[in-house]
C-alpha positions as CSV (number, residue, x, y, z in Angstrom):
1,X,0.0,0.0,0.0
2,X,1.2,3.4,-1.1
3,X,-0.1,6.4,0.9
4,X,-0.2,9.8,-1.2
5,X,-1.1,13.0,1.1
6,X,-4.2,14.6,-0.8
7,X,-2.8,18.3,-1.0
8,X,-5.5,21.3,-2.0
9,X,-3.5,22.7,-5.2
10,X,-4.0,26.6,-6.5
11,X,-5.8,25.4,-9.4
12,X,-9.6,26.0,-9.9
13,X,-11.6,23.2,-10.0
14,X,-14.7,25.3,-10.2
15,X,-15.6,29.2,-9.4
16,X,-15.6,28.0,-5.5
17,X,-13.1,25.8,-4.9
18,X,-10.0,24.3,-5.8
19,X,-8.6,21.1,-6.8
20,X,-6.9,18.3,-4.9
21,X,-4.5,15.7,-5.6
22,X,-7.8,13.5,-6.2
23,X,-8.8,15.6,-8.7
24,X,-5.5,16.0,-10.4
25,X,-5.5,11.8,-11.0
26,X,-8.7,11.7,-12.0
27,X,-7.6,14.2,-14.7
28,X,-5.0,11.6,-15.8
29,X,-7.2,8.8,-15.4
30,X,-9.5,10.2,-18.0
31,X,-6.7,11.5,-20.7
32,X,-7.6,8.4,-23.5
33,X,-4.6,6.1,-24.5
34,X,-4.0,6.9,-28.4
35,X,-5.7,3.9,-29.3
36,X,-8.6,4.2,-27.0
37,X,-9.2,1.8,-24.1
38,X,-9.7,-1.7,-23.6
39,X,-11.9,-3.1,-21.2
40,X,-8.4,-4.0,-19.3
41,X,-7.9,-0.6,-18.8
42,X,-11.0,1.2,-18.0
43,X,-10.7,-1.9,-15.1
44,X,-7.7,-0.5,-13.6
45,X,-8.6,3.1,-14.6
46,X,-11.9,2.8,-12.7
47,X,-9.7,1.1,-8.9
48,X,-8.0,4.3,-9.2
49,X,-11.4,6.6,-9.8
50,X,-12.6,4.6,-6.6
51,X,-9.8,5.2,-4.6
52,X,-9.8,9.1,-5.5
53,X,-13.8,9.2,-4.6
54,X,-13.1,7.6,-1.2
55,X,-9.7,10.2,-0.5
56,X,-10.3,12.2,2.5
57,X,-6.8,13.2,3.5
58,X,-4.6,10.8,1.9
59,X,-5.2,8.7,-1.3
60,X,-4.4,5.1,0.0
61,X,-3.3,2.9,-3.7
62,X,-2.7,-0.7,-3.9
63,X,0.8,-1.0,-5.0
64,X,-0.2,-2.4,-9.1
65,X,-2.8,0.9,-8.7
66,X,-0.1,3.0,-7.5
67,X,2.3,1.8,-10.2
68,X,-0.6,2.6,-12.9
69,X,-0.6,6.1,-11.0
70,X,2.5,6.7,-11.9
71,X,2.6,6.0,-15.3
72,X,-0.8,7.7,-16.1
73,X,0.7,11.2,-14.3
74,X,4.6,10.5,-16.4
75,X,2.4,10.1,-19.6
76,X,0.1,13.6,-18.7
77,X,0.5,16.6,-21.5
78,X,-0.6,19.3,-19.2
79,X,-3.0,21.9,-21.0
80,X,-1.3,24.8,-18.7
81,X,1.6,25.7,-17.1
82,X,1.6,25.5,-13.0
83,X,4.0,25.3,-10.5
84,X,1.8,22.5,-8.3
85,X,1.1,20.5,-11.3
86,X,5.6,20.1,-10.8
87,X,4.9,19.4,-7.4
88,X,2.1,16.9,-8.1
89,X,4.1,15.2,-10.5
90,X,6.9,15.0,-8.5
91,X,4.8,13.6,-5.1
92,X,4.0,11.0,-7.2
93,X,6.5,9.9,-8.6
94,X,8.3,9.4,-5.5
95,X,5.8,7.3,-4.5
């Protein structure tokens, strides 16, 4: 088990509030593959959505779903430039 703190980040999530580490996976989790997805990945895709809807304080990832984590956030093209988006990337890749 792999324990990732679940940090409020600068970005907006909406006009009220910003986003987390939860959200900033989820974001990942839902950037397609080129080739679309197979049902074997929308299966692991979907342990990692559960395990960001159940984050209070920490996200808590199996060590396979951690290791998915990581290669979903390495593989991220970024739409904007942010100094916590580093950060993020760099929490979870030490992991």
């Amino acid at each position: 088990m792999k324990t990732l703190a679940n940090k409020t980040t600068e970005l907006a999530k909406d006009a009220e509030s910003k986003m987390t580490y939860a959200d900033l996976v989820k974001v990942c989790v839902n950037q397609p593959p080129k080739d679309g997805f197979t049902a074997e990945e929308m299966r692991s895709r979907f342990r990692l959505i559960d395990v960001c809807d159940k984050a209070t304080d920490t996200l808590d990832f199996e060590d396979a779903d951690c290791s998915k984590v990581k290669e979903l956030v390495d593989a991220m093209k970024w739409a904007v430039i942010h100094k916590d988006l580093i950060t993020f990337c760099e929490d979870v890749k030490a992991l």
